[in-house]
mmCIF entry with sequence, helices, sheets and N, C-alpha, C, O atoms, coordinates in Angstrom:
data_MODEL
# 
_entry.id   MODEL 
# 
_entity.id                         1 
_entity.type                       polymer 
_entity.pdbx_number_of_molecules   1 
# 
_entity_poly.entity_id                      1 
_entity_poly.type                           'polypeptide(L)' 
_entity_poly.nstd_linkage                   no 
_entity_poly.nstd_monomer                   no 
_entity_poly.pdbx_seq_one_letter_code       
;(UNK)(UNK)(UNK)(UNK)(UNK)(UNK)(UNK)(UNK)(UNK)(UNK)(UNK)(UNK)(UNK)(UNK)(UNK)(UNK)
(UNK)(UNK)(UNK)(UNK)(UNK)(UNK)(UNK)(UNK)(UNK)(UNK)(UNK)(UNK)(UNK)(UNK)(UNK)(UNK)
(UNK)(UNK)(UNK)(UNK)(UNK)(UNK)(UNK)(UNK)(UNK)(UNK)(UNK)(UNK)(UNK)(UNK)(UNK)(UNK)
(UNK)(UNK)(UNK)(UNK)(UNK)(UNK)
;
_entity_poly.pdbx_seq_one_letter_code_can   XXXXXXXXXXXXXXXXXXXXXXXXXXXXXXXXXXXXXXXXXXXXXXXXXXXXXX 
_entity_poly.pdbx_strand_id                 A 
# 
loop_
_entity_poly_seq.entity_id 
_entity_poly_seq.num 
_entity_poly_seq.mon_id 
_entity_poly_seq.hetero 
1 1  UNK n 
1 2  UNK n 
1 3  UNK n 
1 4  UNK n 
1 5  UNK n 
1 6  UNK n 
1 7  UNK n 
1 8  UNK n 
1 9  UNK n 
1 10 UNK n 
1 11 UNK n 
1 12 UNK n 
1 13 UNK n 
1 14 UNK n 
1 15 UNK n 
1 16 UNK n 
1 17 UNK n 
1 18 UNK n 
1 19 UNK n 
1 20 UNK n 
1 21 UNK n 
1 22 UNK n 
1 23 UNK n 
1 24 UNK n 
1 25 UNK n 
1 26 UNK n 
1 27 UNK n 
1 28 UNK n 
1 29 UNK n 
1 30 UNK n 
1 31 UNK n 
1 32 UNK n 
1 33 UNK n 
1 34 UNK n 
1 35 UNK n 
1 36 UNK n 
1 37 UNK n 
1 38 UNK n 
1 39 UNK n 
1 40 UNK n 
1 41 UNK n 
1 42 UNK n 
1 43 UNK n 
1 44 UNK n 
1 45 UNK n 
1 46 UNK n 
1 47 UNK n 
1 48 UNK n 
1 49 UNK n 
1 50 UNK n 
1 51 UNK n 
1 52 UNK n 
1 53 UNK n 
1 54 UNK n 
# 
_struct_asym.id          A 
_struct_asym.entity_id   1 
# 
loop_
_struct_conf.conf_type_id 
_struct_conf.id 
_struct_conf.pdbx_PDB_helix_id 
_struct_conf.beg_label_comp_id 
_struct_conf.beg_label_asym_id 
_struct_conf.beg_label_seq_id 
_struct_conf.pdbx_beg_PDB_ins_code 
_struct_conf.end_label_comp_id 
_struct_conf.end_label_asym_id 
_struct_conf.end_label_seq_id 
_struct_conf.pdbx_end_PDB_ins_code 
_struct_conf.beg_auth_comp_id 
_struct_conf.beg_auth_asym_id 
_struct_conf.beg_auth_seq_id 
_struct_conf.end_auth_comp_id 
_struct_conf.end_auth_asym_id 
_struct_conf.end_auth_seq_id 
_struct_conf.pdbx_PDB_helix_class 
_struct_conf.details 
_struct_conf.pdbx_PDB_helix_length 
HELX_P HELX_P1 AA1 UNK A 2  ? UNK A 7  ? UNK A 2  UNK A 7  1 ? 6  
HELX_P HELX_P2 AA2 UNK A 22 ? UNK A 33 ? UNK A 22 UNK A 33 1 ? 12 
HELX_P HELX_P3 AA3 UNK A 40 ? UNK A 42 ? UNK A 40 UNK A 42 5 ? 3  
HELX_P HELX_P4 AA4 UNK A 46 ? UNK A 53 ? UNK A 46 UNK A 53 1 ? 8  
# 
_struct_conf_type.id          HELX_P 
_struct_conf_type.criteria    ? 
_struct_conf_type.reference   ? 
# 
loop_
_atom_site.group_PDB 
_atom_site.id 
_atom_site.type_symbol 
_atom_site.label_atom_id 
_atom_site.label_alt_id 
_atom_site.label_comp_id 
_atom_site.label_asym_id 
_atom_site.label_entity_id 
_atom_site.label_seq_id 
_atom_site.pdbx_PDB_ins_code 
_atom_site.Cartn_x 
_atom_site.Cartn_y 
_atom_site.Cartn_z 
_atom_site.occupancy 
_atom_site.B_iso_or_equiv 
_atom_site.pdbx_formal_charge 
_atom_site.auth_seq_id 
_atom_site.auth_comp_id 
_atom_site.auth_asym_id 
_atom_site.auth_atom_id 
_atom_site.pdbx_PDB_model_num 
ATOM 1   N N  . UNK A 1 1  ? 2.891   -4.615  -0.414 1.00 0.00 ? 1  UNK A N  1 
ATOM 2   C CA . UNK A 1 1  ? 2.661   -3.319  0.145  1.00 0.00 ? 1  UNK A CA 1 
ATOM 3   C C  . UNK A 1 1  ? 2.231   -2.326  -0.924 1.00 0.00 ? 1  UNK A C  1 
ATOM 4   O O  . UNK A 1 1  ? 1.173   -1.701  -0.841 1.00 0.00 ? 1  UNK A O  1 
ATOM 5   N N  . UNK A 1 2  ? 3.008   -2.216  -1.835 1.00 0.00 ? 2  UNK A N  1 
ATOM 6   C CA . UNK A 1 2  ? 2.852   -1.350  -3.221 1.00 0.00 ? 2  UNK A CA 1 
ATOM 7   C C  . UNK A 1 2  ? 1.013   -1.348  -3.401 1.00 0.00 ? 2  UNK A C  1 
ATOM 8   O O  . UNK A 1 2  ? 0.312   -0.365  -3.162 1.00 0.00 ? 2  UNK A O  1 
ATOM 9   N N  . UNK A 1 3  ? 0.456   -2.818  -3.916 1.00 0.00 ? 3  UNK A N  1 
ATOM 10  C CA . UNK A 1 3  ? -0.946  -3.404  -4.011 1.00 0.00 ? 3  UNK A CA 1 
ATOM 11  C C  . UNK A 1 3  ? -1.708  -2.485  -2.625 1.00 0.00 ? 3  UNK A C  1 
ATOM 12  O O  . UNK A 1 3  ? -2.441  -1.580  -3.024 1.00 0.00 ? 3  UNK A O  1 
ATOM 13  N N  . UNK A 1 4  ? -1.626  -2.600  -1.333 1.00 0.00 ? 4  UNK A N  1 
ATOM 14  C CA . UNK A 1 4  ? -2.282  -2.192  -0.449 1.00 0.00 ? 4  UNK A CA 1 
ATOM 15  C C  . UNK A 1 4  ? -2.362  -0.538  -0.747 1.00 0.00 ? 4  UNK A C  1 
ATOM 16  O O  . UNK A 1 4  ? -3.380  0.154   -0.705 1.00 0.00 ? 4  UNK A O  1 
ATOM 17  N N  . UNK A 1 5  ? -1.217  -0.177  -1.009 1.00 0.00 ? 5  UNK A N  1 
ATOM 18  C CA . UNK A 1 5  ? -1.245  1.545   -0.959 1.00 0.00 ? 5  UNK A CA 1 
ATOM 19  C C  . UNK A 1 5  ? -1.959  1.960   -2.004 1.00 0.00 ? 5  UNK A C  1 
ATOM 20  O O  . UNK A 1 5  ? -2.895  2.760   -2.016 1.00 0.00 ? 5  UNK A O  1 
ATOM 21  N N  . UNK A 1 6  ? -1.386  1.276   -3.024 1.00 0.00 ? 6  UNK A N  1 
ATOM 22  C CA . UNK A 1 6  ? -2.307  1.615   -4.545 1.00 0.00 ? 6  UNK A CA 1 
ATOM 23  C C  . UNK A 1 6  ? -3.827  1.474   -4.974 1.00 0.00 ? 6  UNK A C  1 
ATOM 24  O O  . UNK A 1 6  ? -4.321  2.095   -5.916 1.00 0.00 ? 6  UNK A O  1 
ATOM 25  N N  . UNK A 1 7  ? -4.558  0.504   -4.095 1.00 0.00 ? 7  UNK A N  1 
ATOM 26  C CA . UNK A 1 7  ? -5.472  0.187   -4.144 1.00 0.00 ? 7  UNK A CA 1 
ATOM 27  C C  . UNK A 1 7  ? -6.488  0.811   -2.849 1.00 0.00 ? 7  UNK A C  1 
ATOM 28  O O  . UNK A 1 7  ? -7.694  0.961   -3.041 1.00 0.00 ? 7  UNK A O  1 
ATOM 29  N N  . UNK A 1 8  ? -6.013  1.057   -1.882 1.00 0.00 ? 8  UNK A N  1 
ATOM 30  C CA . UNK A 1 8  ? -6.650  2.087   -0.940 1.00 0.00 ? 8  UNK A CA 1 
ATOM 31  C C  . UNK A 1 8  ? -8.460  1.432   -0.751 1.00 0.00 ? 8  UNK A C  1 
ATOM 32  O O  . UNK A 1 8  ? -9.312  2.255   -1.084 1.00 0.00 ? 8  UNK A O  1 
ATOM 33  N N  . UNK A 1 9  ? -8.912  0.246   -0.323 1.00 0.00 ? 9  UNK A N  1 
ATOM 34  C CA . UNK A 1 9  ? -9.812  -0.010  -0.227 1.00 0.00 ? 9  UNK A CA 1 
ATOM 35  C C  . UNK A 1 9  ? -10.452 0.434   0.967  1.00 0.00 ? 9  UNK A C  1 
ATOM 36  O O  . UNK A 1 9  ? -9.743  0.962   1.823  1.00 0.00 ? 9  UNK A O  1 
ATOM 37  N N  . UNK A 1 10 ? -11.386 0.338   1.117  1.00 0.00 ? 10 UNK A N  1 
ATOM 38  C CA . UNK A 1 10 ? -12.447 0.904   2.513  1.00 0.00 ? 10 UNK A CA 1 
ATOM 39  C C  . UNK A 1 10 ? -11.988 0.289   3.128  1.00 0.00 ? 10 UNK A C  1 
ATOM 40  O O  . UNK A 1 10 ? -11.221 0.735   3.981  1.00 0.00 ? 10 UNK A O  1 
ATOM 41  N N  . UNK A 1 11 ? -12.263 -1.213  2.979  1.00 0.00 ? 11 UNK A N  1 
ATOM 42  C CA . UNK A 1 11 ? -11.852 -2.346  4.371  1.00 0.00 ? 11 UNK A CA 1 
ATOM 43  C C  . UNK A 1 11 ? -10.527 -3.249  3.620  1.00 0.00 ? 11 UNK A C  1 
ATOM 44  O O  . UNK A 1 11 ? -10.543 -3.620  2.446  1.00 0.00 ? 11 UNK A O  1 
ATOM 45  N N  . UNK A 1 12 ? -9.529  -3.466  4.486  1.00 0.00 ? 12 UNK A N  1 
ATOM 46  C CA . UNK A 1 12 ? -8.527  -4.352  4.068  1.00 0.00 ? 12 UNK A CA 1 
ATOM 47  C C  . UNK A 1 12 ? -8.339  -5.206  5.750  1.00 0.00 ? 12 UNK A C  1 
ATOM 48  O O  . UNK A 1 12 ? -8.303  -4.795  6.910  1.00 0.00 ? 12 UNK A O  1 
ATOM 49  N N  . UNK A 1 13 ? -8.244  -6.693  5.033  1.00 0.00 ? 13 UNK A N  1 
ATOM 50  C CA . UNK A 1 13 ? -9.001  -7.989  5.907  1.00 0.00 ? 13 UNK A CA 1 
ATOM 51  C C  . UNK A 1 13 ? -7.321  -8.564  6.255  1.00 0.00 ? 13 UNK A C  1 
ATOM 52  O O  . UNK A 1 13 ? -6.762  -8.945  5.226  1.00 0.00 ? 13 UNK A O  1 
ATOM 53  N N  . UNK A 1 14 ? -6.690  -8.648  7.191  1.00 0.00 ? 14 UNK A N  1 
ATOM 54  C CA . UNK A 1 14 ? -5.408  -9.386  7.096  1.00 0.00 ? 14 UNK A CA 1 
ATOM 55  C C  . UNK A 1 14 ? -5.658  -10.737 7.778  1.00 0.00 ? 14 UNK A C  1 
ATOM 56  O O  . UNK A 1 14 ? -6.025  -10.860 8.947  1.00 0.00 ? 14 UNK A O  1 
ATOM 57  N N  . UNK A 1 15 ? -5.395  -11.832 6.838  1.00 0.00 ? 15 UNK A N  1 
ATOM 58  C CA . UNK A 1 15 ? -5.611  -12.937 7.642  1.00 0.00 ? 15 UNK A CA 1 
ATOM 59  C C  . UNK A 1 15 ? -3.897  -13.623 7.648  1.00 0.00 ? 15 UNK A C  1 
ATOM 60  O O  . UNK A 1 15 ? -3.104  -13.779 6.719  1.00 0.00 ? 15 UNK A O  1 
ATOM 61  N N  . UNK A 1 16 ? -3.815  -13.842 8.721  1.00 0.00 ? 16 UNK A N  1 
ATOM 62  C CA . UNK A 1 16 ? -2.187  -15.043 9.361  1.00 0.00 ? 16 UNK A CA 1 
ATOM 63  C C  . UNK A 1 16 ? -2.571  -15.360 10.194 1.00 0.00 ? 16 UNK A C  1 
ATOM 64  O O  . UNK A 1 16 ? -3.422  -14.771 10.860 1.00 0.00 ? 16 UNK A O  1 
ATOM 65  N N  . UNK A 1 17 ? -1.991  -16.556 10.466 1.00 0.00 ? 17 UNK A N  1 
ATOM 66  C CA . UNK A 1 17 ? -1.917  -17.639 11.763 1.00 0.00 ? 17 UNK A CA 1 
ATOM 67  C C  . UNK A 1 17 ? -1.842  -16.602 13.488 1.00 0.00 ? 17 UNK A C  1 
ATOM 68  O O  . UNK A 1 17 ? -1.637  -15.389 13.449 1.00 0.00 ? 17 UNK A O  1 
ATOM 69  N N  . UNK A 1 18 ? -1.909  -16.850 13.933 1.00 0.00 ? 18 UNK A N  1 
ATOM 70  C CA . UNK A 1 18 ? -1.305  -16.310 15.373 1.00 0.00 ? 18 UNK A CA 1 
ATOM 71  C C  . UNK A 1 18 ? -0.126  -16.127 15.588 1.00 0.00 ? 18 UNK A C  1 
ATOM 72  O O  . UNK A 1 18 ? 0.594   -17.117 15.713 1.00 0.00 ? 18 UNK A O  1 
ATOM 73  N N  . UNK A 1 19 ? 0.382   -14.919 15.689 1.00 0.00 ? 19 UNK A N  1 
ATOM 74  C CA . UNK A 1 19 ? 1.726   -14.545 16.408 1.00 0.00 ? 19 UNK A CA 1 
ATOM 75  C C  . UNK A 1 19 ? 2.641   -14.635 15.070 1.00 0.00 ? 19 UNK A C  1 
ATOM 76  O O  . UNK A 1 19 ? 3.783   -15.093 15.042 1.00 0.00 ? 19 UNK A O  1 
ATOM 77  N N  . UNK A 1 20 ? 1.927   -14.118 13.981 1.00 0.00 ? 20 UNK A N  1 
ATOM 78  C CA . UNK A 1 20 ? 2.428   -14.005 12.383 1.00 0.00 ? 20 UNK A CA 1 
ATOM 79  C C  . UNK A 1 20 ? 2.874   -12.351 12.175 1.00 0.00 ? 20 UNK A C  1 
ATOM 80  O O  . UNK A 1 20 ? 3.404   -12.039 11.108 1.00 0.00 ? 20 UNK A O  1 
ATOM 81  N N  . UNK A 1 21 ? 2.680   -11.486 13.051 1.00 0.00 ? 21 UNK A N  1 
ATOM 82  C CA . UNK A 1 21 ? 3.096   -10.263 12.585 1.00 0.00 ? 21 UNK A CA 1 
ATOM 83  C C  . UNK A 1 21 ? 2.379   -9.545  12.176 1.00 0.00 ? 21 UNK A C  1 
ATOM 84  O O  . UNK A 1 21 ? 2.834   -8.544  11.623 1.00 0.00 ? 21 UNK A O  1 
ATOM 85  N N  . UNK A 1 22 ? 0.441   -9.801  12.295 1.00 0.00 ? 22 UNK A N  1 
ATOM 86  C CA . UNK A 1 22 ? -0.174  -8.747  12.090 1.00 0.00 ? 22 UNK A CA 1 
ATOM 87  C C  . UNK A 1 22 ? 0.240   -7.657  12.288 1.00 0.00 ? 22 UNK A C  1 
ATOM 88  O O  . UNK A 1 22 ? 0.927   -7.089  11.438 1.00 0.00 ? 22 UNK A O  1 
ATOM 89  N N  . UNK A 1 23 ? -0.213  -6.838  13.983 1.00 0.00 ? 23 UNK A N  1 
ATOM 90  C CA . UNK A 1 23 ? 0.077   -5.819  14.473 1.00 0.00 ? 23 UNK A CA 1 
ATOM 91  C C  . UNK A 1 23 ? 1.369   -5.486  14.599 1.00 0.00 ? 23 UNK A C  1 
ATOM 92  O O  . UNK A 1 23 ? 1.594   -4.297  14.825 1.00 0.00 ? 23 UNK A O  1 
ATOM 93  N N  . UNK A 1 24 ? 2.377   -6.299  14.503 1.00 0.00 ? 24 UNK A N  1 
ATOM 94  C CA . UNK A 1 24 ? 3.633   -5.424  14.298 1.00 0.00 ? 24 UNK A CA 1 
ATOM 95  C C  . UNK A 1 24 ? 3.432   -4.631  12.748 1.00 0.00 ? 24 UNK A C  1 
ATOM 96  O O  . UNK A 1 24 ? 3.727   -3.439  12.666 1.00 0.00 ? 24 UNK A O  1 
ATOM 97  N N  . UNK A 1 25 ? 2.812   -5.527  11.308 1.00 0.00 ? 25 UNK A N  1 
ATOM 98  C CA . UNK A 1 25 ? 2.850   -4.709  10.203 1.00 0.00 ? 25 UNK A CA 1 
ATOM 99  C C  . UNK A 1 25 ? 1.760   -3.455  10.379 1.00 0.00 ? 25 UNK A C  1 
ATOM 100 O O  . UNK A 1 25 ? 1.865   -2.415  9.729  1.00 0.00 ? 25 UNK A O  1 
ATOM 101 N N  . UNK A 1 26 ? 0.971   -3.636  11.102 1.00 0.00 ? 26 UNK A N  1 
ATOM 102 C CA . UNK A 1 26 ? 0.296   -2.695  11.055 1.00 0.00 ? 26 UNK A CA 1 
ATOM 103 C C  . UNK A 1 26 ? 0.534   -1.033  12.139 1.00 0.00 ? 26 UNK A C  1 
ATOM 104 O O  . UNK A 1 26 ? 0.236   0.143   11.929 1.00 0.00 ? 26 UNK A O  1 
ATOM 105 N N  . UNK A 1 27 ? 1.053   -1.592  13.025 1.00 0.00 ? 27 UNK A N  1 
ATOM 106 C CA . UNK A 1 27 ? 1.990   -0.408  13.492 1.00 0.00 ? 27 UNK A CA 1 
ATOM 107 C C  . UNK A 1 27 ? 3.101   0.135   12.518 1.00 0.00 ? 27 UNK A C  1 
ATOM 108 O O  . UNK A 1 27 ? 3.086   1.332   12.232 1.00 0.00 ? 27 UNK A O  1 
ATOM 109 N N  . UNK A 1 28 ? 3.866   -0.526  12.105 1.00 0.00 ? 28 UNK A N  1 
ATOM 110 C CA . UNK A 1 28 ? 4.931   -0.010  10.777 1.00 0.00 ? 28 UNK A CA 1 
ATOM 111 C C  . UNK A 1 28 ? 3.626   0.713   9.907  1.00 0.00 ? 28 UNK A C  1 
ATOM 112 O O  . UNK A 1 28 ? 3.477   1.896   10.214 1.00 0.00 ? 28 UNK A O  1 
ATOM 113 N N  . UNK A 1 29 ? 2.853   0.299   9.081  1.00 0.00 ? 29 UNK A N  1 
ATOM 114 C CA . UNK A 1 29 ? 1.940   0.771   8.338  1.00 0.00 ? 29 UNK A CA 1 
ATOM 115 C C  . UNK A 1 29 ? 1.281   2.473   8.904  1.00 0.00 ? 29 UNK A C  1 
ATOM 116 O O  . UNK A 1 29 ? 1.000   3.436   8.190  1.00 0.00 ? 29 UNK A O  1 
ATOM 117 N N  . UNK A 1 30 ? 1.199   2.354   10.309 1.00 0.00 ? 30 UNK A N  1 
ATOM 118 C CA . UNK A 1 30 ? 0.646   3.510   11.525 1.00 0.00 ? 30 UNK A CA 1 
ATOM 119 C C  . UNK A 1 30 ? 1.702   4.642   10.961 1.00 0.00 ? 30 UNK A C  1 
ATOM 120 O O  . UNK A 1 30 ? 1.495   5.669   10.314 1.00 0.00 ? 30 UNK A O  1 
ATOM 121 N N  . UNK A 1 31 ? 3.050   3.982   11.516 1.00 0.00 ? 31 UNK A N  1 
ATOM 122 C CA . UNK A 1 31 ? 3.954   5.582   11.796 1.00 0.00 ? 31 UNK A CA 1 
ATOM 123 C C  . UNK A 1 31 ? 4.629   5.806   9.969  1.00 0.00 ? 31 UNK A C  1 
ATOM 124 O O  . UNK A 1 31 ? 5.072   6.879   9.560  1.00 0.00 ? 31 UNK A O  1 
ATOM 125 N N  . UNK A 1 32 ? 4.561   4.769   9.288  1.00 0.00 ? 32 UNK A N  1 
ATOM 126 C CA . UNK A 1 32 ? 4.699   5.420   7.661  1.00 0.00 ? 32 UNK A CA 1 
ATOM 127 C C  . UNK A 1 32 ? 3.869   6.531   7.292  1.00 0.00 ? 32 UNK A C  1 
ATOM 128 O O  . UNK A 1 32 ? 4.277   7.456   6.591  1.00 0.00 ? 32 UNK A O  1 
ATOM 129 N N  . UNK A 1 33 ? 2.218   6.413   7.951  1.00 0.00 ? 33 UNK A N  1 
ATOM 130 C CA . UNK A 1 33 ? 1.231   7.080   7.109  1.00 0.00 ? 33 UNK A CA 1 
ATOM 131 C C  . UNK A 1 33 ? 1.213   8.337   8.070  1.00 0.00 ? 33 UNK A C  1 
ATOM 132 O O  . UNK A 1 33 ? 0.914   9.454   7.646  1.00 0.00 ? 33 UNK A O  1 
ATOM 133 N N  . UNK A 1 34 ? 1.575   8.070   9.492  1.00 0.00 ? 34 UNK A N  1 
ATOM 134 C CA . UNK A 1 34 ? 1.338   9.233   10.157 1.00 0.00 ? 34 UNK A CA 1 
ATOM 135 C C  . UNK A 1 34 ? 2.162   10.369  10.166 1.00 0.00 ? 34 UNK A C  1 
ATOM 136 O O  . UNK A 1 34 ? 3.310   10.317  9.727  1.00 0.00 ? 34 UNK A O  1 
ATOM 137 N N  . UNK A 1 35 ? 1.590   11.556  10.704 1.00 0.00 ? 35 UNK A N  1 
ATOM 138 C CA . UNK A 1 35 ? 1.818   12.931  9.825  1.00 0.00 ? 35 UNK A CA 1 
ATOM 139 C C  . UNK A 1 35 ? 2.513   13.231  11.053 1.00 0.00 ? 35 UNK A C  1 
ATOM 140 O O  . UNK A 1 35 ? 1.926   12.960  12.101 1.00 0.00 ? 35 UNK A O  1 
ATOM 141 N N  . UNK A 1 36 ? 4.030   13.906  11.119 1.00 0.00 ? 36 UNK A N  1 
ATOM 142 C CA . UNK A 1 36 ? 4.803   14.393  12.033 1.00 0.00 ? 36 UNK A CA 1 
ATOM 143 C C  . UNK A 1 36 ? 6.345   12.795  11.957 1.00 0.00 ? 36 UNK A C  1 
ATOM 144 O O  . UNK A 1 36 ? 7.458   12.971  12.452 1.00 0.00 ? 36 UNK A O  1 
ATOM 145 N N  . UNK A 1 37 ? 6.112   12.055  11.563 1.00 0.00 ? 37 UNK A N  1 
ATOM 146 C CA . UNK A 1 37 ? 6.712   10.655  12.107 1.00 0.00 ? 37 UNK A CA 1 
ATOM 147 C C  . UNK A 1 37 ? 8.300   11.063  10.748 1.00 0.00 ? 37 UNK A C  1 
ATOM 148 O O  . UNK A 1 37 ? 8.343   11.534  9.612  1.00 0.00 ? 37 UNK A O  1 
ATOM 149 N N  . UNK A 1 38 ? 9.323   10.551  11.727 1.00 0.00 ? 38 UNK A N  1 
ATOM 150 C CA . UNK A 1 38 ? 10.462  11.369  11.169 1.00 0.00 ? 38 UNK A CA 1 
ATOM 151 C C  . UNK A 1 38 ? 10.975  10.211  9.658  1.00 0.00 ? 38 UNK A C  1 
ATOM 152 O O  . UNK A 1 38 ? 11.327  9.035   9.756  1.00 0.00 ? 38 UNK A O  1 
ATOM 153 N N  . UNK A 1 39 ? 10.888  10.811  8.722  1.00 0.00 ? 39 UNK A N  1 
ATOM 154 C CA . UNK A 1 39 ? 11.276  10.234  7.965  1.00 0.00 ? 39 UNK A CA 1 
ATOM 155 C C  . UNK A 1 39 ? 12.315  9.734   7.469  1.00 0.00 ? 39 UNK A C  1 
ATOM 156 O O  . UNK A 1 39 ? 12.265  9.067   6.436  1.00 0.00 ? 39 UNK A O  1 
ATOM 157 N N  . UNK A 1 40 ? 13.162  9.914   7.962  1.00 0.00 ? 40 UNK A N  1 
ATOM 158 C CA . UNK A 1 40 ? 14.651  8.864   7.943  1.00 0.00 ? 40 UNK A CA 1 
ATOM 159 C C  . UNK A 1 40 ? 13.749  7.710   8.330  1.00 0.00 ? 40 UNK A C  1 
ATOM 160 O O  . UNK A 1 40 ? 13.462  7.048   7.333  1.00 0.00 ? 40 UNK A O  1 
ATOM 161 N N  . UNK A 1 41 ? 13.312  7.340   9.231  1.00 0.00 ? 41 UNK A N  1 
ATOM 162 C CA . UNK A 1 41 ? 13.055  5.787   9.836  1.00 0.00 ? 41 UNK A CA 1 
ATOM 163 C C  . UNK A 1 41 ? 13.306  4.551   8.462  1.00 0.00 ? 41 UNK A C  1 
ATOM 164 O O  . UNK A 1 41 ? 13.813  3.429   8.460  1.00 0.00 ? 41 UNK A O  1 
ATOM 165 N N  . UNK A 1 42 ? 12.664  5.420   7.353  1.00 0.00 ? 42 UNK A N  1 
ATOM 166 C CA . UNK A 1 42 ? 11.861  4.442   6.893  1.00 0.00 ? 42 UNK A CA 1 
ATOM 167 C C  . UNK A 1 42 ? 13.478  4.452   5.242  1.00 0.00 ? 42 UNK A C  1 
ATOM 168 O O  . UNK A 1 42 ? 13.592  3.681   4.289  1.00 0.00 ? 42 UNK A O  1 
ATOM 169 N N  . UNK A 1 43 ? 14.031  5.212   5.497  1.00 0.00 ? 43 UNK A N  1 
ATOM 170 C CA . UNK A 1 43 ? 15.038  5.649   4.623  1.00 0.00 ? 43 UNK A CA 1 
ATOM 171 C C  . UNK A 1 43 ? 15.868  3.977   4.344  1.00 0.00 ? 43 UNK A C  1 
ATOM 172 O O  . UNK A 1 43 ? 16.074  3.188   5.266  1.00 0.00 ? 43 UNK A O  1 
ATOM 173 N N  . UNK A 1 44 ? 16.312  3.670   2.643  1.00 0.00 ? 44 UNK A N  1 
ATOM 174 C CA . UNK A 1 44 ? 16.520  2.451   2.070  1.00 0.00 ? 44 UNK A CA 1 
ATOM 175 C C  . UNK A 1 44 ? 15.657  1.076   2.358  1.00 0.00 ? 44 UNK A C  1 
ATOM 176 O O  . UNK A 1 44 ? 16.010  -0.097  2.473  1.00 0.00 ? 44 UNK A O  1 
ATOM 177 N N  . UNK A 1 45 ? 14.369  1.729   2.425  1.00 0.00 ? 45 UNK A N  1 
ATOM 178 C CA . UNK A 1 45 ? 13.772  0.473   2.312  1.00 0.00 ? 45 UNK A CA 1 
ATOM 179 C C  . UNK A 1 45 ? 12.880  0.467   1.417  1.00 0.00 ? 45 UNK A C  1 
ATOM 180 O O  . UNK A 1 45 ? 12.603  1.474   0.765  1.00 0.00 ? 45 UNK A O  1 
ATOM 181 N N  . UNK A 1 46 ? 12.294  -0.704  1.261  1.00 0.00 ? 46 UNK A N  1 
ATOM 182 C CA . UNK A 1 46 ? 11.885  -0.755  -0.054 1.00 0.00 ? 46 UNK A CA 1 
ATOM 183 C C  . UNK A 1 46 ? 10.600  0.449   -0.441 1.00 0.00 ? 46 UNK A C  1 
ATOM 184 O O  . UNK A 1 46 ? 10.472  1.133   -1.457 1.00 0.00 ? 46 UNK A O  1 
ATOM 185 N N  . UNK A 1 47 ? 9.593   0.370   1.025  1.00 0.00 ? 47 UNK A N  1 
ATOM 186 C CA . UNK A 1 47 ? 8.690   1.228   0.904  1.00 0.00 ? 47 UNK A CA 1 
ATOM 187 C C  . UNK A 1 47 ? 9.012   2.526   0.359  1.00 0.00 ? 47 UNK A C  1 
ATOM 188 O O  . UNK A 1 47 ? 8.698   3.070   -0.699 1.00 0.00 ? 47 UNK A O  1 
ATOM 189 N N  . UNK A 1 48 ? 9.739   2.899   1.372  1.00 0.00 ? 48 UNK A N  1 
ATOM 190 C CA . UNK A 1 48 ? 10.199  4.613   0.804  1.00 0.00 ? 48 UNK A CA 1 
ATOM 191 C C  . UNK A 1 48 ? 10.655  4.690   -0.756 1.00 0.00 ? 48 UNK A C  1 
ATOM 192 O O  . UNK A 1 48 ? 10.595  5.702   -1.454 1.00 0.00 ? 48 UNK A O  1 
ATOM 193 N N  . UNK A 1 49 ? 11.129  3.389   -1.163 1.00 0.00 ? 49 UNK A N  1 
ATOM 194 C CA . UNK A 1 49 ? 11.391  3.520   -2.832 1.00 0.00 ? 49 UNK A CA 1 
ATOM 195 C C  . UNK A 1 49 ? 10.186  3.761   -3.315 1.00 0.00 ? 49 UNK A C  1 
ATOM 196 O O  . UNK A 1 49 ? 9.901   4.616   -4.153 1.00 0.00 ? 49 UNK A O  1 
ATOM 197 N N  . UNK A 1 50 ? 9.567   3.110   -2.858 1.00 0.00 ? 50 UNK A N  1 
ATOM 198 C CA . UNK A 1 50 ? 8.196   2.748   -3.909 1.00 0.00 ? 50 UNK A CA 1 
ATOM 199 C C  . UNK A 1 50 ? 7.355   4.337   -3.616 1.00 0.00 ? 50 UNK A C  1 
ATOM 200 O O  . UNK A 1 50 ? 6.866   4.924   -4.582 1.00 0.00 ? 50 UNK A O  1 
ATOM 201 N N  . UNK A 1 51 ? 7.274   4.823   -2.462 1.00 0.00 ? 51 UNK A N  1 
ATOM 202 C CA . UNK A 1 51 ? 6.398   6.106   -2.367 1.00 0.00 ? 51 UNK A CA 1 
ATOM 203 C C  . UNK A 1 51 ? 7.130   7.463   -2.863 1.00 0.00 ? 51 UNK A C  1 
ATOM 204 O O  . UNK A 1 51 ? 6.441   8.457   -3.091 1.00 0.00 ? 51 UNK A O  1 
ATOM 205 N N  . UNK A 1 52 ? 8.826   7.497   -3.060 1.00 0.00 ? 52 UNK A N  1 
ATOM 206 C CA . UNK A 1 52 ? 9.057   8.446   -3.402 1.00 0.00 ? 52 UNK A CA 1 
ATOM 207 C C  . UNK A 1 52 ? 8.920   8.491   -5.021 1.00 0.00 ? 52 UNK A C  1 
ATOM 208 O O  . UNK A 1 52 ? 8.756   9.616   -5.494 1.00 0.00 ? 52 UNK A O  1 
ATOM 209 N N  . UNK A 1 53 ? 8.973   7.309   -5.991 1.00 0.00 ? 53 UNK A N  1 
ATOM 210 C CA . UNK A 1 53 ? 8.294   7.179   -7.076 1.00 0.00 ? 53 UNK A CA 1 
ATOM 211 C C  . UNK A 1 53 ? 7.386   7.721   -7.277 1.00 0.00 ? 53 UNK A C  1 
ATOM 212 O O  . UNK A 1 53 ? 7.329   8.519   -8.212 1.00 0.00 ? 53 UNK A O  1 
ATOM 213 N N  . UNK A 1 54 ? 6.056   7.408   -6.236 1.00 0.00 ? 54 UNK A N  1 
ATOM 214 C CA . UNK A 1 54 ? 4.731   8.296   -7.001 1.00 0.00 ? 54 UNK A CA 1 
ATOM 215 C C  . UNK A 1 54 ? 4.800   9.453   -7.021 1.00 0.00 ? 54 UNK A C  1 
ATOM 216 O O  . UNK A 1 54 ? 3.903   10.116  -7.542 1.00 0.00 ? 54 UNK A O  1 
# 
């Protein structure tokens, strides 16, 4: 995750098998980045470590 945020490419390609958890990560990915979304949710996990760092 750290790699994806840090690197911020135009296009990012997710390849897994079927029924691997794309769109569930990418909804999590949705309400992290989106603006209003309550931030406790995301409170002791690893992400929120890593973004309150930068």
């Amino acid at each position: 995750m750290r790699d994806l945020v840090n690197s911020r490419g135009s296009v990012n390609l997710f390849t897994r098998p079927r029924r691997f958890g794309k769109s569930l990560n990418m909804n999590m990915l949705k309400s992290f980045f989106e603006i209003g979304t309550e931030p406790s949710l995301f409170d002791g996990l690893e992400i929120s470590k890593d973004m309150a760092s930068s």
